[in-house]
C-alpha positions as CSV (number, residue, x, y, z in Angstrom):
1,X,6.4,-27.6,14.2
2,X,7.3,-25.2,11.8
3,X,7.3,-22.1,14.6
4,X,10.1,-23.5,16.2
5,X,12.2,-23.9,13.2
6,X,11.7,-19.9,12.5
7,X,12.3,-19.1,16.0
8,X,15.9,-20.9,15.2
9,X,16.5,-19.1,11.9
10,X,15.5,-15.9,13.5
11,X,18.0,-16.5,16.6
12,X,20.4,-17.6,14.3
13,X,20.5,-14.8,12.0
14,X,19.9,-12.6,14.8
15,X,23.0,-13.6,16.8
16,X,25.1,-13.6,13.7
17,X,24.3,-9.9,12.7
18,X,25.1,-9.1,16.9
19,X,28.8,-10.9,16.3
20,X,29.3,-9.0,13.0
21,X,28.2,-5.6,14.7
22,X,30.9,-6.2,17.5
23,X,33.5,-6.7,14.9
24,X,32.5,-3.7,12.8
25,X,32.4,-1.6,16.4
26,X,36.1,-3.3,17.2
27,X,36.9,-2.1,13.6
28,X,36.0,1.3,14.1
29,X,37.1,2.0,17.4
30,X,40.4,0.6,16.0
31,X,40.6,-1.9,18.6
32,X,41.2,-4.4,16.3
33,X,43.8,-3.3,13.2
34,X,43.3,-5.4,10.5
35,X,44.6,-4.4,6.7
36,X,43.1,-2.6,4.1
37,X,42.7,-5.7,2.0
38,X,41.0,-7.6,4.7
39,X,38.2,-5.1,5.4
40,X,36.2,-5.8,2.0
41,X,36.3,-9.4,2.5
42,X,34.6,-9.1,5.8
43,X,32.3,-6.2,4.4
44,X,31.5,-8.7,1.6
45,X,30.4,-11.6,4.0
46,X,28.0,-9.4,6.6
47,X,26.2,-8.2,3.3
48,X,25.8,-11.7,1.7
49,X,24.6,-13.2,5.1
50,X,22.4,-10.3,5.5
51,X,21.3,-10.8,1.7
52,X,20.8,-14.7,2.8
53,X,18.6,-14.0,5.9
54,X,16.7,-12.2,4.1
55,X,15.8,-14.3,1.6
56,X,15.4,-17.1,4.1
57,X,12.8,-15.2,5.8
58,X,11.2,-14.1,2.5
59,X,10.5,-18.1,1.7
60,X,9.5,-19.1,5.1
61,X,6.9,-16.3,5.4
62,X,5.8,-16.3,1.6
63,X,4.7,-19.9,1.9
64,X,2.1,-19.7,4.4
């Protein structure tokens, strides 16, 4: 059924964002230190999975 499989995606992406928020709030709160050269990668990642979700969600709700 093709509700289930959007459930997934949306669980998916959703617990993905939740993980990258935590390490942003570790970040921040300095809890973690990581380098200056490090922090863009991980920038760089959230926005292209947030760029992908999107997109995923655009074709499975623009083909109905």
């Amino acid at each position: 059924d093709r509700h289930i499989a959007d459930k997934w995606f949306l669980h998916i992406a959703g617990a993905t964002a939740f993980a990258f928020a935590l390490a942003f709030i570790a970040l921040g709160f300095h809890w973690v230190r990581l380098g200056p050269t490090i922090y863009l990668p991980w920038m760089s990642t959230y926005f292209g999975f947030s760029a992908m979700c999107m997109l995923g969600l655009g074709v499975r709700f623009g083909l109905r």
